[in-house]
C-alpha positions in Angstrom: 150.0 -46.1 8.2 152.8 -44.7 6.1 153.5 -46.1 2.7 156.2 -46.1 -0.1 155.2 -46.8 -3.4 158.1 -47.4 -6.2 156.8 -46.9 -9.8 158.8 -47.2 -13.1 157.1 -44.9 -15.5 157.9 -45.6 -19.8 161.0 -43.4 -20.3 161.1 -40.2 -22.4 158.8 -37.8 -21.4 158.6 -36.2 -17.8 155.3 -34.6 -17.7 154.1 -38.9 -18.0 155.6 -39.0 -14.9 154.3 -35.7 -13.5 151.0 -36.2 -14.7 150.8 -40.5 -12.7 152.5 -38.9 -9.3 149.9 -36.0 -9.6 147.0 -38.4 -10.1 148.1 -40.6 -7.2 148.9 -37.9 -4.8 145.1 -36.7 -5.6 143.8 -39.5 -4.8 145.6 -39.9 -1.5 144.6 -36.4 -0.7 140.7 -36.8 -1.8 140.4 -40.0 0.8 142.5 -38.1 3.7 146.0 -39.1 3.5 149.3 -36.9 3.5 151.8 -37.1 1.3 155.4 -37.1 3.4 157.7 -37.2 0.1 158.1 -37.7 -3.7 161.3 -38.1 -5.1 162.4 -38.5 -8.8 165.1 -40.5 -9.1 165.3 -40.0 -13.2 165.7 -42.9 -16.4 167.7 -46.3 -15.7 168.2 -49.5 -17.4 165.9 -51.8 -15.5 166.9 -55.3 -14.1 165.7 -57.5 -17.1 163.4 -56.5 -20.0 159.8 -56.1 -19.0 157.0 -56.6 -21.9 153.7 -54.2 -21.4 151.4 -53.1 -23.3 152.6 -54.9 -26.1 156.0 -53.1 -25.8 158.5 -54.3 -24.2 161.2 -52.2 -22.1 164.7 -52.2 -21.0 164.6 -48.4 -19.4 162.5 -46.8 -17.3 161.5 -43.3 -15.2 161.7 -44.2 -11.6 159.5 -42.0 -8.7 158.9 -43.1 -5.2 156.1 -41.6 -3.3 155.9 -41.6 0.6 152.0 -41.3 1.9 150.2 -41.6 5.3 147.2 -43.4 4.7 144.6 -46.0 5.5 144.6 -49.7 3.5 141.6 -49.0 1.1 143.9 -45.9 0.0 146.8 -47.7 -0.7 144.6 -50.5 -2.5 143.2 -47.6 -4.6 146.9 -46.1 -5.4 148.2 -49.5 -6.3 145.2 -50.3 -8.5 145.2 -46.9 -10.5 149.1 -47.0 -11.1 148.5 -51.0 -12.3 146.1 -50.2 -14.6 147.4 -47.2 -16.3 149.6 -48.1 -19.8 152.4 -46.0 -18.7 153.2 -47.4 -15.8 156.0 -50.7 -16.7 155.6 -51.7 -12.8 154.6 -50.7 -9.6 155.0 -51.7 -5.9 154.1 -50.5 -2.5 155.1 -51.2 0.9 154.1 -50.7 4.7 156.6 -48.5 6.3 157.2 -49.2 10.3 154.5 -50.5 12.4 152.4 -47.0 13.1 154.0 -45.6 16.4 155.3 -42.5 15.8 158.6 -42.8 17.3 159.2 -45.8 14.5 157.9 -43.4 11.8 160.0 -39.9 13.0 163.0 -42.5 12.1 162.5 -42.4 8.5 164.0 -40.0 6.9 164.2 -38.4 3.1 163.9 -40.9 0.2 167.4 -41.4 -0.8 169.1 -42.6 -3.8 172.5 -44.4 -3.7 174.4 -43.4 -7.1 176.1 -46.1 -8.5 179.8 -45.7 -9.2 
């Protein structure tokens, strides 16, 4: 099944980010998924101000990751990224219903800029 996971990483330092999306990506690859796309779509105020770690937030590093893999992979992704510190929040969802002439319609991750 293909997946999208959205994670906001604590702002300030890319190689964080580099260093979550390369941990998740290996674990996707070491169970037997691909990885269709990762996109970084860079530092933004986030919707309300979100306490972790016992530090609270109001900006964060936002990555989206794009995987085809099976359940117990994607239970494995979303448990790593909830337990590391640096990640504020995480999310993932089931893209399409498995049939590849639903999934060919998916395209690039894209990013609307706000103006």
């Amino acid at each position: 099944m293909l997946y999208e996971t959205i994670g906001i990483v604590r702002p300030g330092n890319l190689a964080e980010v580099k260093e979550i999306v390369l941990t998740a990506g290996q674990l996707i690859l070491r169970q037997g998924g691909v990885i269709r796309d990762v996109a970084n779509w860079g530092t933004f105020m986030l919707p309300r101000a979100v306490s972790r770690s016992q530090t609270r937030y109001t900006k964060g590093h936002y990555f989206v990751l794009r995987y085809d893999a099976g359940i117990k992979t994607h239970q494995a992704v979303s448990s790593t990224l909830r337990v590391d510190p640096r990640v504020i929040r995480s999310g993932g969802v089931k893209l399409g219903d498995g049939k590849l002439e639903t999934l060919s319609k998916f395209g690039p991750v894209l990013w609307k800029q706000m103006e």
